[in-house]
C-alpha positions, 0 to 999 in steps of 0.5 A: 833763453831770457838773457839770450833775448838780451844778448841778441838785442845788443848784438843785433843793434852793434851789428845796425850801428857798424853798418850805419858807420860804414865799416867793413864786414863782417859786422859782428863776431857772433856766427849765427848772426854772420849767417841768416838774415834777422831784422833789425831791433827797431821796427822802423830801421828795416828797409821796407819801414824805411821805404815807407817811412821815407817815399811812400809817407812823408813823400808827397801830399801831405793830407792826411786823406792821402797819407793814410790812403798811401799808407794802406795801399803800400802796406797790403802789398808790403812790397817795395818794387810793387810801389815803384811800379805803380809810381812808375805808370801812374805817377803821384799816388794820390787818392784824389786821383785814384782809379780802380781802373787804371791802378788794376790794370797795373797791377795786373799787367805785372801779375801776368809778366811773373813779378810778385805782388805781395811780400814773401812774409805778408801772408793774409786772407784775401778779401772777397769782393767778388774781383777775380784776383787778389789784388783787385779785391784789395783795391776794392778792400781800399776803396771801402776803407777810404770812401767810408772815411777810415782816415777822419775816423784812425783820427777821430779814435782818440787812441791807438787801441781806438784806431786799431778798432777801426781798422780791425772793423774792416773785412779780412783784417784780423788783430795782428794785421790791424796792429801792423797797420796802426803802428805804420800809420802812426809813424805819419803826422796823420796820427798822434798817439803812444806806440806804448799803449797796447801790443798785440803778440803774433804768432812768431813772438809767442814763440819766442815767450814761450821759449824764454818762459815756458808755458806760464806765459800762455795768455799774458804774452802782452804782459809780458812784452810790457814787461821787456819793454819797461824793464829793458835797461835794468837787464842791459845793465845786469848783463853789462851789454851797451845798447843806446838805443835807436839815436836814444830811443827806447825799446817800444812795444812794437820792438820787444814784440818782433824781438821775441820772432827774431830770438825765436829763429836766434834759439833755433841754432844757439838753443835747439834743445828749447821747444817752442810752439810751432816746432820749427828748427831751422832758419830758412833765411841766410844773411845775404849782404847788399852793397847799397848803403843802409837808410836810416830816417825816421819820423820827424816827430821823434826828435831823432833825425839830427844829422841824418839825409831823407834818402831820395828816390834814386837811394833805392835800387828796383832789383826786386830780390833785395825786398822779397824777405825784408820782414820776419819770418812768418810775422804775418803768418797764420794770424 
């Protein structure tokens, strides 16, 4: 199992480049791979980080008011159509111009004509601030975070433990939840800090550590993701599998950890006699391939964007099936 989690990585990634270099499917001779759909290695490569990354954090105002503002909002629905509604109506998503008022009545509008608002993947408690539905409360949940000045002080933190403390502050947002968060602010000229300090495992990936290590691993599940994170040539290497990164860049924490929730659902096919801890046996998500182009921008600050078109708005299509299971399975589950 621990050379599986190797092994997949670099399939995983040869799969991420033959796409990005436009050959035709199928992209890898691995036939798990072929048939369910697992994310991409790198975090920010998948469609939603880069929505994100693209139309929702280096789209617009630059502010950091307002970059964070948008990021939070995007990021507690997680889902790429329920954005482009409320651009659609309401048109620049600013916090300068917000209205409770009105960005309700959108969402609500497209609650009662059946669309969903929330990712199929983003499953969290719905704070409670005394709205009827989900969604207002969480507009009200914003608007506590904003008018008590969560962006100066994600800012003012010092660290990306600090800011994580921040968010973690704040009703119905637990530790998973709050490192999500930070790691996607983190990506905006907002905030300048080292996605290497600190990792927080959710619940898939300590399935996947168990998996490959047994029950030793119970309670150093960071530790051991660092371990992954520090030591990821050395296995490639020994394994004698290419894997160049992302453009070059390493494998960050944020990486080795939903690495561990992809291996997991990999080992349910390639290794069902390994018990993990949630007992699952089965992956419930089957590869499906789109015919739009994959986009590929990542944060100007990383240096690695040389070559590569920041995809305008009309790159992304608004068939809202494409989106529904864009995260993996259960990341956000049960935190």
């Amino acid at each position: 199992m621990f050379d599986t989690y190797w092994r997949f990585a670099a399939a995983r990634q040869a799969l991420y480049g033959a796409r990005l270099q436009g050959r035709a499917a199928p992209w890898t001779r691995d036939p798990i791979l072929r048939r369910y759909r697992f994310t991409n290695c790198y975090r920010a490569a998948d469609r939603v980080s880069q929505f994100l990354i693209s139309q929702v954090i280096y789209q617009g105002p630059q502010d950091p008011g307002d970059v964070v503002f948008r990021t939070l909002l995007f990021k507690v629905f997680n889902r790429i159509p329920t954005w482009q509604r409320l651009e659609a109506v309401l048109g620049e998503v600013s916090w300068q111009e917000y209205d409770h008022a009105r960005y309700e009545r959108v969402l609500t509008a497209a609650f009662q004509s059946g669309e969903r608002l929330y990712s199929a993947a983003y499953v969290v408690p719905p704070p409670r601030f005394g709205e009827s539905r989900k969604h207002a409360n969480h507009l009200r949940l914003l608007e506590l975070m904003m008018s008590t000045g969560v962006a100066e002080k994600v800012r003012s933190a010092g660290s990306l433990r600090g800011a994580f403390e921040v968010l973690r502050s704040y009703p119905a947002i637990g530790d998973f939840l709050a490192y999500q968060y930070v790691i996607d602010l983190n990506y905006s000229p907002a905030l300048e800090y080292d996605e290497m300090e600190f990792v927080v495992p959710g619940p898939g990936a300590r399935d996947g550590i168990r998996k490959c290590f047994g029950r030793s691993a119970d309670g150093i599940e960071a530790d051991v993701i660092r371990y992954m994170a520090d030591h990821q040539e050395e296995h490639f290497t020994r394994l004698r599998l290419p894997f160049g990164g992302l453009r070059g860049r390493r494998l960050q924490l944020i990486d080795c950890q939903n690495l561990f929730c992809e291996v997991d659902k990999y080992a349910r096919v390639a290794h069902p006699d390994v018990q993990g801890i949630s007992g699952r046996t089965r992956i419930k998500q089957s590869f499906r391939p789109v015919a739009e182009p994959v986009p590929a921008w990542f944060p100007p600050k990383w240096g690695i964007n040389a070559g590569l078109t920041k995809p305008s708005p009309r790159h992304w299509p608004t068939t809202a099936h494409l989106y529904d299971t864009d995260a993996p399975e259960d990341l956000f589950r049960d935190h």
